[in-house]
PDB file of N, CA, C and O in Angstrom:
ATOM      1  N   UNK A   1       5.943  -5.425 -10.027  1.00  0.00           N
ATOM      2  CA  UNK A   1       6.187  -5.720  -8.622  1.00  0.00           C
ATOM      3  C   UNK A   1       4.875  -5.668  -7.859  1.00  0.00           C
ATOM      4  O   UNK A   1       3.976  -4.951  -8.296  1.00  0.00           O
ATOM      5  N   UNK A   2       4.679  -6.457  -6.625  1.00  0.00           N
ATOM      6  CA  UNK A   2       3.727  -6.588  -6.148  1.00  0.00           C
ATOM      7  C   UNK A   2       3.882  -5.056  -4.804  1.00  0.00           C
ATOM      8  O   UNK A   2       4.895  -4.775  -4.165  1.00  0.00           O
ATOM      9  N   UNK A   3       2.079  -4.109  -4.730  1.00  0.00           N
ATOM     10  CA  UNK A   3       2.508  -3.449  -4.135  1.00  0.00           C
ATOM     11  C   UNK A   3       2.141  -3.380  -2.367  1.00  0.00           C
ATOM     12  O   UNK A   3       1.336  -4.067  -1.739  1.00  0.00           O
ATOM     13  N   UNK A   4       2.683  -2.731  -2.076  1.00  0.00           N
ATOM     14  CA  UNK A   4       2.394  -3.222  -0.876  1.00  0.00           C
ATOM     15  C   UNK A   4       1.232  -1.673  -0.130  1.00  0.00           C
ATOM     16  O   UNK A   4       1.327  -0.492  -0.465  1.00  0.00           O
ATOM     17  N   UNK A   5       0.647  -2.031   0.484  1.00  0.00           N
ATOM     18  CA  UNK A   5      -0.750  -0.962   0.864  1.00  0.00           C
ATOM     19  C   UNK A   5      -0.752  -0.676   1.948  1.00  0.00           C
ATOM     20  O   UNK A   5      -0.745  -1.611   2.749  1.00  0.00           O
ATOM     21  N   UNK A   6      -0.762   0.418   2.363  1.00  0.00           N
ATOM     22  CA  UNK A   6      -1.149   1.433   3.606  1.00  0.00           C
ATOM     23  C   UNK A   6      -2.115   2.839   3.483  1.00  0.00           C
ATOM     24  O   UNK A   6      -2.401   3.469   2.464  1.00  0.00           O
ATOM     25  N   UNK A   7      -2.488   3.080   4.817  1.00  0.00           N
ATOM     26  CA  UNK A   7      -3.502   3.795   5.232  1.00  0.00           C
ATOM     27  C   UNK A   7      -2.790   4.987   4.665  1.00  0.00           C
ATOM     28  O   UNK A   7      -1.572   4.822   4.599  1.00  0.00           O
ATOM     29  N   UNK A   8      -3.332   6.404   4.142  1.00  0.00           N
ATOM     30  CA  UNK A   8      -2.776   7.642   3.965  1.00  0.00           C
ATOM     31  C   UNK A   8      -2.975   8.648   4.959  1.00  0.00           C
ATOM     32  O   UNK A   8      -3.803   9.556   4.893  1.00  0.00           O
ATOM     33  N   UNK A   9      -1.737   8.319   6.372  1.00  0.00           N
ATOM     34  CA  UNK A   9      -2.478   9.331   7.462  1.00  0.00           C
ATOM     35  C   UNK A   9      -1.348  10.550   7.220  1.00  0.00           C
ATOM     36  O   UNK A   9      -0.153  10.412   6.959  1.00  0.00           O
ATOM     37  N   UNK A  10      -1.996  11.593   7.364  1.00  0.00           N
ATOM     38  CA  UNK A  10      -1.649  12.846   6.868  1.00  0.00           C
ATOM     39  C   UNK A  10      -1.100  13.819   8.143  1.00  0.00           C
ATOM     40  O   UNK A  10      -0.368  14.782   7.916  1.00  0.00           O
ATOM     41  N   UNK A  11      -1.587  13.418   9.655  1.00  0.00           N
ATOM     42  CA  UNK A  11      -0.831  13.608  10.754  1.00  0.00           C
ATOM     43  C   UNK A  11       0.321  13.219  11.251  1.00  0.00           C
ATOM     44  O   UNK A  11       1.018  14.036  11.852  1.00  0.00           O
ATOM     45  N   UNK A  12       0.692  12.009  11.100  1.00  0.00           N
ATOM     46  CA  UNK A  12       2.097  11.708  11.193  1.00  0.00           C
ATOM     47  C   UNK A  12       2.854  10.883  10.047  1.00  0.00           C
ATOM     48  O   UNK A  12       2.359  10.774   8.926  1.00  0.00           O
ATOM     49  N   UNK A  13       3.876  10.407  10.335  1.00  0.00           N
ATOM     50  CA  UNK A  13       4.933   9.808   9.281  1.00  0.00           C
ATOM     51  C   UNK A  13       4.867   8.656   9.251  1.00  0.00           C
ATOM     52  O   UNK A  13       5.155   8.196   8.146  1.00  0.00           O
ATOM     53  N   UNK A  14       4.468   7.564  10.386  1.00  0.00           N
ATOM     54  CA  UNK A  14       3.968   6.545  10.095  1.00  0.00           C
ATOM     55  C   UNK A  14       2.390   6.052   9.394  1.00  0.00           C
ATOM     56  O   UNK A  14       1.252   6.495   9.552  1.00  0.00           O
ATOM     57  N   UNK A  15       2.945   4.944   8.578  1.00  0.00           N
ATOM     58  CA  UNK A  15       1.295   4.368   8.370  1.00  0.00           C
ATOM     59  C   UNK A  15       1.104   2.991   8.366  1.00  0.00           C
ATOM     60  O   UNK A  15       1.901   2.056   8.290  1.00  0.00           O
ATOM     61  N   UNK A  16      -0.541   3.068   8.496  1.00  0.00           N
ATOM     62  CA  UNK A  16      -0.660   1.566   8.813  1.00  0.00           C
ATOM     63  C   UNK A  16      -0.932   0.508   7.948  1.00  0.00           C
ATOM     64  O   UNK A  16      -1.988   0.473   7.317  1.00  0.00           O
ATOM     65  N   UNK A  17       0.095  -0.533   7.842  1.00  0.00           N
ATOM     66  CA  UNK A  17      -0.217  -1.775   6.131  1.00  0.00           C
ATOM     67  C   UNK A  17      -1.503  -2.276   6.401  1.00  0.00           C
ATOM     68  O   UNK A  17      -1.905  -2.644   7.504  1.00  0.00           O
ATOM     69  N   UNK A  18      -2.270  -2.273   5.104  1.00  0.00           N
ATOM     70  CA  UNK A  18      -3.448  -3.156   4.686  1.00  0.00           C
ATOM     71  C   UNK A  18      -3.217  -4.439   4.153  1.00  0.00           C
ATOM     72  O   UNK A  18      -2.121  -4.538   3.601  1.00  0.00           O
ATOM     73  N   UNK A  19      -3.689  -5.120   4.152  1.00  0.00           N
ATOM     74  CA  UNK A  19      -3.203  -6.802   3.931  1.00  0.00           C
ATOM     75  C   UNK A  19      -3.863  -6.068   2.088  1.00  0.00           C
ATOM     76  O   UNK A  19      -2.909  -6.006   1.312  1.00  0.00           O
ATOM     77  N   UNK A  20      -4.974  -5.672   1.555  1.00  0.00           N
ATOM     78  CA  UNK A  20      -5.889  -5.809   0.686  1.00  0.00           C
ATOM     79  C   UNK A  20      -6.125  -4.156   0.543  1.00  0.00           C
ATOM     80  O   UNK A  20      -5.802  -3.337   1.404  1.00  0.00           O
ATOM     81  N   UNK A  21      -6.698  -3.882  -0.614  1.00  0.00           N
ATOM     82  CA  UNK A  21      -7.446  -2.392  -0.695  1.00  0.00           C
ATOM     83  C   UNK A  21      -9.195  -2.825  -0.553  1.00  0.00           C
ATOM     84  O   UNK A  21      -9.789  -3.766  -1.079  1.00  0.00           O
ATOM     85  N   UNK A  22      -9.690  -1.793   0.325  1.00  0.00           N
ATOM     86  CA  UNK A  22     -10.765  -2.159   0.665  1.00  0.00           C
ATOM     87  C   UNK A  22     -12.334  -1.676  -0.234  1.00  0.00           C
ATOM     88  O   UNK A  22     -12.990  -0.712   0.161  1.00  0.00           O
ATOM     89  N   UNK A  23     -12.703  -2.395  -1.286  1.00  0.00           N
ATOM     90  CA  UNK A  23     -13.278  -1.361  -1.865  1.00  0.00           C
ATOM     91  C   UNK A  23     -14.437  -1.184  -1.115  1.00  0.00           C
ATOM     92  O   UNK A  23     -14.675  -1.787  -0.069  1.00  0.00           O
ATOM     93  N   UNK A  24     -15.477   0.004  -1.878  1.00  0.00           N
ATOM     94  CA  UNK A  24     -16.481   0.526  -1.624  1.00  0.00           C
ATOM     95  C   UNK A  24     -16.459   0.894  -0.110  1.00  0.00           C
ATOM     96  O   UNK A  24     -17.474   0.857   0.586  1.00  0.00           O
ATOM     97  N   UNK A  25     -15.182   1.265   0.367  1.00  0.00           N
ATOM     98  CA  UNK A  25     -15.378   1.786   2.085  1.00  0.00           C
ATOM     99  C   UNK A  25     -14.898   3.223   1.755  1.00  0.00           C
ATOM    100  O   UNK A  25     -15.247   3.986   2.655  1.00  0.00           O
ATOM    101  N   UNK A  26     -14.382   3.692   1.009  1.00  0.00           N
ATOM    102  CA  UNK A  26     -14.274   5.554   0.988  1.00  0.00           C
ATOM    103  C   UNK A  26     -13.369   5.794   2.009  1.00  0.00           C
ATOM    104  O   UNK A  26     -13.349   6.742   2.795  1.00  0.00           O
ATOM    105  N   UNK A  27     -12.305   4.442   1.884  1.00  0.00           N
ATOM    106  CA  UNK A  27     -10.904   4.892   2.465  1.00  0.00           C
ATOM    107  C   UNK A  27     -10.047   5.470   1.438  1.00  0.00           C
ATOM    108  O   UNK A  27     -10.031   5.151   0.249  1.00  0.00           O
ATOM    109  N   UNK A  28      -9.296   6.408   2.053  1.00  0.00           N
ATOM    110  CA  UNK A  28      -8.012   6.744   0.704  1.00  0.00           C
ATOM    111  C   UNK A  28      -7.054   5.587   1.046  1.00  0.00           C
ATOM    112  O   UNK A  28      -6.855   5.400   2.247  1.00  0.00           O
ATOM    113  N   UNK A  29      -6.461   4.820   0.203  1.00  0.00           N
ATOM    114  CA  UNK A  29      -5.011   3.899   0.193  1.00  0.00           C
ATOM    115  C   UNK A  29      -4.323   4.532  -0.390  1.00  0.00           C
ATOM    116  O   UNK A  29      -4.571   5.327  -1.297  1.00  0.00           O
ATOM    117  N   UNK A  30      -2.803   4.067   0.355  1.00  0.00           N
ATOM    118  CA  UNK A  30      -1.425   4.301  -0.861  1.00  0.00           C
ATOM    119  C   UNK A  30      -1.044   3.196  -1.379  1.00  0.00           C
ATOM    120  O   UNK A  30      -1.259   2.273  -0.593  1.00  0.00           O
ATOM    121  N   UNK A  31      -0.489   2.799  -2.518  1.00  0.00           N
ATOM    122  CA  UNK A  31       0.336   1.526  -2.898  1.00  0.00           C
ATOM    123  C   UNK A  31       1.553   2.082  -3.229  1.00  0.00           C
ATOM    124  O   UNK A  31       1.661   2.999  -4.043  1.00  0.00           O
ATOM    125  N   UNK A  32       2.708   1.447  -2.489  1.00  0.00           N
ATOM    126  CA  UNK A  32       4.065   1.689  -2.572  1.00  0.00           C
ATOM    127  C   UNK A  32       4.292   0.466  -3.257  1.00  0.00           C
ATOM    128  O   UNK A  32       3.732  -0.606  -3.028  1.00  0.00           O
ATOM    129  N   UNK A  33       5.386   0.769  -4.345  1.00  0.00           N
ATOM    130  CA  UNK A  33       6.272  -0.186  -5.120  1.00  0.00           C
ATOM    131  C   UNK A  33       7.418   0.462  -5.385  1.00  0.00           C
ATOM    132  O   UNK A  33       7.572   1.679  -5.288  1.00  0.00           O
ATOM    133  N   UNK A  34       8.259  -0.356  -5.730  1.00  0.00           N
ATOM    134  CA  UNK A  34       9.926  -0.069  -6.263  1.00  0.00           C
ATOM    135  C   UNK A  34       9.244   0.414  -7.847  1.00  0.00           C
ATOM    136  O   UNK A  34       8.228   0.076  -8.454  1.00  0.00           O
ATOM    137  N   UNK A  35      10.188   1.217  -8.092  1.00  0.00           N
ATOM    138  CA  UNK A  35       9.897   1.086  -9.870  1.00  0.00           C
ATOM    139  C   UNK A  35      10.384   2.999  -9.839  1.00  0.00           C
ATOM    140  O   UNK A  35      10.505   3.697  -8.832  1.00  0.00           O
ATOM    141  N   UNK A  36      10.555   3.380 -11.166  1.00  0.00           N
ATOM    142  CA  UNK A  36      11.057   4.206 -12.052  1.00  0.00           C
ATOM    143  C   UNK A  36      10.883   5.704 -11.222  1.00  0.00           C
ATOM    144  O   UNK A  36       9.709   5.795 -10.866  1.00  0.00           O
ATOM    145  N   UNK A  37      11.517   6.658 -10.889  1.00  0.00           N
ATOM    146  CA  UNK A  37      10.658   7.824 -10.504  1.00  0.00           C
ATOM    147  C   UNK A  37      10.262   8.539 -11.301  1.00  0.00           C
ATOM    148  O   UNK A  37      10.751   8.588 -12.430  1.00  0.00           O
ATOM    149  N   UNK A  38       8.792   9.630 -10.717  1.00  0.00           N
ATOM    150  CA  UNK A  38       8.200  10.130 -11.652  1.00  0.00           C
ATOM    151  C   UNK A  38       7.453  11.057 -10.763  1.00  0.00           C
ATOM    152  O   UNK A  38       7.008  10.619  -9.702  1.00  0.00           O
ATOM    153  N   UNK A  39       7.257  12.436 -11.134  1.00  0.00           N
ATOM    154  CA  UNK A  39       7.119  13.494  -9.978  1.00  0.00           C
ATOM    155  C   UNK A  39       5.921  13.556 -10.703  1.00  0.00           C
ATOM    156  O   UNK A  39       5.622  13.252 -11.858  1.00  0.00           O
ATOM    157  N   UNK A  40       5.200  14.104  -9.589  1.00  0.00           N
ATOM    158  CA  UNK A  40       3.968  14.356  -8.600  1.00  0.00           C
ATOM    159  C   UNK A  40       3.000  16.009  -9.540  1.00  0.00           C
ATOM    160  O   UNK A  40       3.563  17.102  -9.618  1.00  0.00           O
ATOM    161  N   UNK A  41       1.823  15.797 -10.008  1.00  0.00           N
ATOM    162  CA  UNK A  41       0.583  14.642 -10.427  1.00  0.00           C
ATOM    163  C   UNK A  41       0.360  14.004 -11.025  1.00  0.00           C
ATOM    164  O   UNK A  41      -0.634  14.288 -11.693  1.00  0.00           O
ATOM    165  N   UNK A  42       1.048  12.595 -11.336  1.00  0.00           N
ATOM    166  CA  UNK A  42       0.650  12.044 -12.438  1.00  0.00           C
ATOM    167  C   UNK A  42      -0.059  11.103 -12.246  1.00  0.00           C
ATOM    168  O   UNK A  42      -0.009  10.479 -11.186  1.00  0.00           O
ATOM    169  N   UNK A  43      -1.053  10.725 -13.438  1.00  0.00           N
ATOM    170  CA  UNK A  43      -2.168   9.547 -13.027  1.00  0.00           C
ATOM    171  C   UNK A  43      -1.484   8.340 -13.220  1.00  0.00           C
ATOM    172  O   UNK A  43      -0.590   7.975 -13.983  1.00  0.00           O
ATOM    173  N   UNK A  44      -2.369   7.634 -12.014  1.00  0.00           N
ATOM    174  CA  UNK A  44      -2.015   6.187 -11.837  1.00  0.00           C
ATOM    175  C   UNK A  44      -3.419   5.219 -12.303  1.00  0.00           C
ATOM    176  O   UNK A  44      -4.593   5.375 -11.970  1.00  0.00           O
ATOM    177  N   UNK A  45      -2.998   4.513 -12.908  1.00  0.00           N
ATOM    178  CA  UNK A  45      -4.549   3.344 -13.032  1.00  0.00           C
ATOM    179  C   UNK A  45      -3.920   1.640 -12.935  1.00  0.00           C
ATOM    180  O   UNK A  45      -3.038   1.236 -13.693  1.00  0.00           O
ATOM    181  N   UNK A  46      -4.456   0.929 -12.044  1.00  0.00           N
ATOM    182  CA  UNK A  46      -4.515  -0.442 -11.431  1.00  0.00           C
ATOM    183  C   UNK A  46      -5.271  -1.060 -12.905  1.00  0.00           C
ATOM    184  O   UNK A  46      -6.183  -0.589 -13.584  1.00  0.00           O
ATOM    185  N   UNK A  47      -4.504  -2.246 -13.047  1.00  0.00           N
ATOM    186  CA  UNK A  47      -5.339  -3.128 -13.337  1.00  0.00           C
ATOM    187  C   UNK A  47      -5.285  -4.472 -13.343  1.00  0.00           C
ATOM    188  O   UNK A  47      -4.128  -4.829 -13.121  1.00  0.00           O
ATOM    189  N   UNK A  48      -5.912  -5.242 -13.476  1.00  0.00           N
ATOM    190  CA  UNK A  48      -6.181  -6.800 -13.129  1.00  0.00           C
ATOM    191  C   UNK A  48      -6.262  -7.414 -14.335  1.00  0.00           C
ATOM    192  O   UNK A  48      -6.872  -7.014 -15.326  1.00  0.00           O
ATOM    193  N   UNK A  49      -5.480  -8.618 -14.179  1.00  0.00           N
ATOM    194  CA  UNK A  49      -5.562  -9.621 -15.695  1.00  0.00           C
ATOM    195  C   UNK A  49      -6.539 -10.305 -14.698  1.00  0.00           C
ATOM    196  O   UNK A  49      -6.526 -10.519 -13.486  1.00  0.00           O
ATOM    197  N   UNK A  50      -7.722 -10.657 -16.126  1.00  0.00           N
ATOM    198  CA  UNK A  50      -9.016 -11.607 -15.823  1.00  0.00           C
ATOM    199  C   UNK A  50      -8.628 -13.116 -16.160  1.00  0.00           C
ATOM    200  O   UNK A  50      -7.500 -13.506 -16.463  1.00  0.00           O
ATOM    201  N   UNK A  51     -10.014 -14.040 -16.025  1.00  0.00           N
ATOM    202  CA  UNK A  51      -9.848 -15.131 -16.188  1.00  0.00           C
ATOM    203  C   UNK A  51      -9.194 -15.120 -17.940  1.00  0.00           C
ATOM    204  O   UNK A  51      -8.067 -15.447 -18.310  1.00  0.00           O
ATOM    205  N   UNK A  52     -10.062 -14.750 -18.559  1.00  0.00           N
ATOM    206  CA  UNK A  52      -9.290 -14.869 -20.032  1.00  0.00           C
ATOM    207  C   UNK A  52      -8.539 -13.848 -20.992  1.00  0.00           C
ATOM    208  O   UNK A  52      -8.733 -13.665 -22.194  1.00  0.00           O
ATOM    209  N   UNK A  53      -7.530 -13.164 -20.046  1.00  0.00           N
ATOM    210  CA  UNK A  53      -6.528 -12.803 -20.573  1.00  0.00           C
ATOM    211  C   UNK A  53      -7.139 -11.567 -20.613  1.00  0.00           C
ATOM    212  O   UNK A  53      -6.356 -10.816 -21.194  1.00  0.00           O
ATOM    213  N   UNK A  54      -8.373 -10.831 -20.217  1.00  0.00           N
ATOM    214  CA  UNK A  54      -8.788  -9.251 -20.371  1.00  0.00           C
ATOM    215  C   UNK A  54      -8.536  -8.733 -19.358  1.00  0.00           C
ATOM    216  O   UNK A  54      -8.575  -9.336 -18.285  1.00  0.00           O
ATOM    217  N   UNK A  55      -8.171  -7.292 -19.505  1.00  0.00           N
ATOM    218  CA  UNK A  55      -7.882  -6.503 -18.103  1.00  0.00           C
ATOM    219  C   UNK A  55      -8.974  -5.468 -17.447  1.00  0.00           C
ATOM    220  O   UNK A  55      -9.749  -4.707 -18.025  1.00  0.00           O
ATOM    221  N   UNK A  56      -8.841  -5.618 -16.518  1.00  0.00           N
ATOM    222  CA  UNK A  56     -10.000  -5.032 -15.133  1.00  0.00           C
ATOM    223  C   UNK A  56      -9.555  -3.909 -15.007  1.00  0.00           C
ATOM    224  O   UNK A  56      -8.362  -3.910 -15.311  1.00  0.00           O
ATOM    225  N   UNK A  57      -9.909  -2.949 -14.713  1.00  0.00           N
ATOM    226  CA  UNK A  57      -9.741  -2.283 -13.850  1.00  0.00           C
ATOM    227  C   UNK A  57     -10.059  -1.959 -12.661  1.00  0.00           C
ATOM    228  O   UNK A  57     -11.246  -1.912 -12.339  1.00  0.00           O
ATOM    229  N   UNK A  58      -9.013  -1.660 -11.739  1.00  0.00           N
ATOM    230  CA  UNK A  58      -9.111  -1.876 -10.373  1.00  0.00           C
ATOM    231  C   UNK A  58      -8.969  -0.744  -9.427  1.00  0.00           C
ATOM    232  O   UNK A  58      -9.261  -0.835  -8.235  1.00  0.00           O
ATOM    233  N   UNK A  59      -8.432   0.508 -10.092  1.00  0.00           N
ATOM    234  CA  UNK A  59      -8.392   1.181  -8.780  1.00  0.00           C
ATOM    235  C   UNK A  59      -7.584   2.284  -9.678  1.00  0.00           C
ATOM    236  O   UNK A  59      -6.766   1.725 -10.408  1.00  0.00           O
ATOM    237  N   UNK A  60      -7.605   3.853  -9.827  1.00  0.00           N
ATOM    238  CA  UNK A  60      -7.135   4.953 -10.327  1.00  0.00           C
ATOM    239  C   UNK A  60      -7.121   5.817  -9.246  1.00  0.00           C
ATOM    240  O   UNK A  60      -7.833   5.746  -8.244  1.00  0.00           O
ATOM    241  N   UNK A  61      -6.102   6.799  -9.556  1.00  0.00           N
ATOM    242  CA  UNK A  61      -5.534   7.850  -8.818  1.00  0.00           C
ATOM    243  C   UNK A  61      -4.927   8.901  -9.119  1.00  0.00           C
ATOM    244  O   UNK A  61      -5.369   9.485 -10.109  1.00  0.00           O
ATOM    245  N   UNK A  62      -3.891   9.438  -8.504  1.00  0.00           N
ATOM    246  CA  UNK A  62      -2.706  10.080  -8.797  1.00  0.00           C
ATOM    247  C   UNK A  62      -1.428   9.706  -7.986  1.00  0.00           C
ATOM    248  O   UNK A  62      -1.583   8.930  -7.043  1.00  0.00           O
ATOM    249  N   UNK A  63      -0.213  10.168  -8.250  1.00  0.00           N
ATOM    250  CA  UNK A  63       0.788   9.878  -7.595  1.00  0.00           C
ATOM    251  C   UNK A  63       0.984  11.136  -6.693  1.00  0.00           C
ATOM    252  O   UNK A  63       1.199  12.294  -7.050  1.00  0.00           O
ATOM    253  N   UNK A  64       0.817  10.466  -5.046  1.00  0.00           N
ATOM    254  CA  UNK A  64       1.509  11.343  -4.196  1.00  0.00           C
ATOM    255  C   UNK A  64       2.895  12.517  -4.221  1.00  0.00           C
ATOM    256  O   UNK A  64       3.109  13.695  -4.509  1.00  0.00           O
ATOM    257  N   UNK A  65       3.564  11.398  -3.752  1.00  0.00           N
ATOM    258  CA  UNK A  65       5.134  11.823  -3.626  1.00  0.00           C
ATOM    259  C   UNK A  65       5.905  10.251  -4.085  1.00  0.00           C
ATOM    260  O   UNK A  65       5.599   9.077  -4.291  1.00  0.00           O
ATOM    261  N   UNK A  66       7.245  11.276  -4.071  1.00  0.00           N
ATOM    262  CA  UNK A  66       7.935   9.889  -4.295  1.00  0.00           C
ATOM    263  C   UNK A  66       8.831   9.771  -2.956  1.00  0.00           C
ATOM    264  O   UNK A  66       9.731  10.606  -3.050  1.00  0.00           O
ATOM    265  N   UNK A  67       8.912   9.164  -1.933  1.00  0.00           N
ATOM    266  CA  UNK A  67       9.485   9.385  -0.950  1.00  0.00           C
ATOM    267  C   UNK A  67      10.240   8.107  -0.515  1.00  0.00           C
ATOM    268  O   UNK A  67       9.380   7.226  -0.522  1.00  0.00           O
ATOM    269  N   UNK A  68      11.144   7.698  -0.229  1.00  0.00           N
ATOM    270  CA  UNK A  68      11.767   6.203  -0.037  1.00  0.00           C
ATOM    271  C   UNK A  68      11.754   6.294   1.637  1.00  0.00           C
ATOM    272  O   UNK A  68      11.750   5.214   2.228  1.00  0.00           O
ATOM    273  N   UNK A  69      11.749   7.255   2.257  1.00  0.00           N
ATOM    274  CA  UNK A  69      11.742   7.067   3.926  1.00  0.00           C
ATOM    275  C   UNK A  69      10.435   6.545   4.536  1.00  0.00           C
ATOM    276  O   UNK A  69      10.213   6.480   5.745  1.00  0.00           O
ATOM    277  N   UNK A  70       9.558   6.167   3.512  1.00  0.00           N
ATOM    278  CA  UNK A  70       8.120   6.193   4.350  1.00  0.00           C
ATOM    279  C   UNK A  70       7.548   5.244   5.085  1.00  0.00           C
ATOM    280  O   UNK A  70       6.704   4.557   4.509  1.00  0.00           O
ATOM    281  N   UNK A  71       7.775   5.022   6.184  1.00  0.00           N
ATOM    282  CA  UNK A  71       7.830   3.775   7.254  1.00  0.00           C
ATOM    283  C   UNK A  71       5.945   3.117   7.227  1.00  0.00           C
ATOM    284  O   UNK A  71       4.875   3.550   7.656  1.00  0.00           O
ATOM    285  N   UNK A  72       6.207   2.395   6.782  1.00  0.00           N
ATOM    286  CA  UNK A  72       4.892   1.022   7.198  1.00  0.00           C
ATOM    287  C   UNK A  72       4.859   0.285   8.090  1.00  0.00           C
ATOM    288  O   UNK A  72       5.801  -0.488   8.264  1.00  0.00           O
ATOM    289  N   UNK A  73       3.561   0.296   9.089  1.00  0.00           N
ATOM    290  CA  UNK A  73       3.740  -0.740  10.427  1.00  0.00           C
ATOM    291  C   UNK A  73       2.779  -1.222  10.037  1.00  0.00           C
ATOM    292  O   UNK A  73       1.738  -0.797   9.534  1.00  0.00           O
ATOM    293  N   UNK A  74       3.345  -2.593  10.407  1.00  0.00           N
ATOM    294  CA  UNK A  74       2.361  -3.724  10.218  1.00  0.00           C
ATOM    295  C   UNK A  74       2.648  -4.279  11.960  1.00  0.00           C
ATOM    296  O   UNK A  74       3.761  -4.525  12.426  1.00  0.00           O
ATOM    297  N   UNK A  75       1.015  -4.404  12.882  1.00  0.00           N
ATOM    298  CA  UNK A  75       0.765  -4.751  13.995  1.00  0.00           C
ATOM    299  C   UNK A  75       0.582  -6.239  13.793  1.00  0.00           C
ATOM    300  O   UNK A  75      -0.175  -6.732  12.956  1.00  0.00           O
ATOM    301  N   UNK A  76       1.280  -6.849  14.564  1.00  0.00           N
ATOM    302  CA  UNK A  76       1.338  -8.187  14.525  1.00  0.00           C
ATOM    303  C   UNK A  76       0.867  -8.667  16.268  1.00  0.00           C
ATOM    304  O   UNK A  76       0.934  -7.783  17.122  1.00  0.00           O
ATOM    305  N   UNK A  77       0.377 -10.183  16.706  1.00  0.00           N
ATOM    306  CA  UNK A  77       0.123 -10.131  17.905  1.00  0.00           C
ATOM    307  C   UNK A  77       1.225 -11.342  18.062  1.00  0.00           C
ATOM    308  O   UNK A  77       1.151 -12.144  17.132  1.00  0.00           O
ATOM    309  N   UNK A  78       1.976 -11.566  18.796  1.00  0.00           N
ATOM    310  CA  UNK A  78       3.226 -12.274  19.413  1.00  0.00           C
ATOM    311  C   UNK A  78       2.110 -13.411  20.582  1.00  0.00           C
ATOM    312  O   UNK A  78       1.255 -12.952  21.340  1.00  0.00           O
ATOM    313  N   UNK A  79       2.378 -14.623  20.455  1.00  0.00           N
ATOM    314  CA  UNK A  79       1.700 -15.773  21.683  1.00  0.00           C
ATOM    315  C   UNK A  79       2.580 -16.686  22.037  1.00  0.00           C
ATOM    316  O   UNK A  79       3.513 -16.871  21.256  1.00  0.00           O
ATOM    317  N   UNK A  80       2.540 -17.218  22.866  1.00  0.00           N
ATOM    318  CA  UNK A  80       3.823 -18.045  24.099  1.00  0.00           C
ATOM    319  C   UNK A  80       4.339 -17.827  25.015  1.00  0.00           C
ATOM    320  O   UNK A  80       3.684 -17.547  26.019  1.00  0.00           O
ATOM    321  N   UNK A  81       5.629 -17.863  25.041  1.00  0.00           N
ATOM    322  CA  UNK A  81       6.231 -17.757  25.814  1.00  0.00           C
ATOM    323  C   UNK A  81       7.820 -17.173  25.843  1.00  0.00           C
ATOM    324  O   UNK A  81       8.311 -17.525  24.770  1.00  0.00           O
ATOM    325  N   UNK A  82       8.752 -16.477  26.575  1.00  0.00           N
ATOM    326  CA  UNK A  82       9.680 -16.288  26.306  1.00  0.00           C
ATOM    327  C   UNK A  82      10.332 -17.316  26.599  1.00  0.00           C
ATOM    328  O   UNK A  82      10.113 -17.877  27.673  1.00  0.00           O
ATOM    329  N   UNK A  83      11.446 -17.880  25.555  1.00  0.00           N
ATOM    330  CA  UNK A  83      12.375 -18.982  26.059  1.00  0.00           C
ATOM    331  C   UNK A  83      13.404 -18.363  26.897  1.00  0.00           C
ATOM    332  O   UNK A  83      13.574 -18.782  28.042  1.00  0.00           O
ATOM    333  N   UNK A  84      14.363 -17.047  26.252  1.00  0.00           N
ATOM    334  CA  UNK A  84      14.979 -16.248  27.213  1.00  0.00           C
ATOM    335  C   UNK A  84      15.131 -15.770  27.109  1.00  0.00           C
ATOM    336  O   UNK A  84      15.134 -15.394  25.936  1.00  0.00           O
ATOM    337  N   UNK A  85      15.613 -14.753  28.342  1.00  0.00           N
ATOM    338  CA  UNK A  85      15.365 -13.236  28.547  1.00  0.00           C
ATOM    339  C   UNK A  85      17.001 -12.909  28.845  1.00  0.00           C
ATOM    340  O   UNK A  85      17.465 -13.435  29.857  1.00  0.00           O
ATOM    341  N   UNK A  86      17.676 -12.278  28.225  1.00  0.00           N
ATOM    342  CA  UNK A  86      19.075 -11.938  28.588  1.00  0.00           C
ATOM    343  C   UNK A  86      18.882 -10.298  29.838  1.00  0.00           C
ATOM    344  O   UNK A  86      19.883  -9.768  30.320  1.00  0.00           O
TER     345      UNK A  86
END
């Protein structure tokens, strides 16, 4: 499954989606996906199929939590006009 990426803010319960993981900036990311549960430290390692069929590696960790409530905002900017307003 493809995962989807947010900021790891540790003050509140929301976080904010990354389109991308950003390397070499010495941000922490989370990647949330659906898939199997599995409790907390276990290592995680990313990897990338290359042009000819070899795999990359892309990105290692550990597993947080497993939490299904964990809200992602993605800021979007809205332009036009209202057609109507009830």
């Amino acid at each position: 499954s493809r995962p989807v990426f947010s900021q790891n803010n540790l003050n509140c319960d929301k976080h904010k989606y990354e389109r991308y993981l950003l390397p070499g900036s010495g941000v922490f990311s989370v990647a949330s996906t659906y898939g199997p549960a599995t409790f907390a430290p276990a290592p995680v390692m990313v990897f990338r199929r290359g042009g000819e069929g070899q795999l990359e590696l892309v990105a290692y960790g550990s597993l947080s939590t497993v939490d299904v409530d964990r809200i992602v905002l993605k800021k979007i900017v809205l332009t036009g006009y209202p057609a109507r307003v009830h």
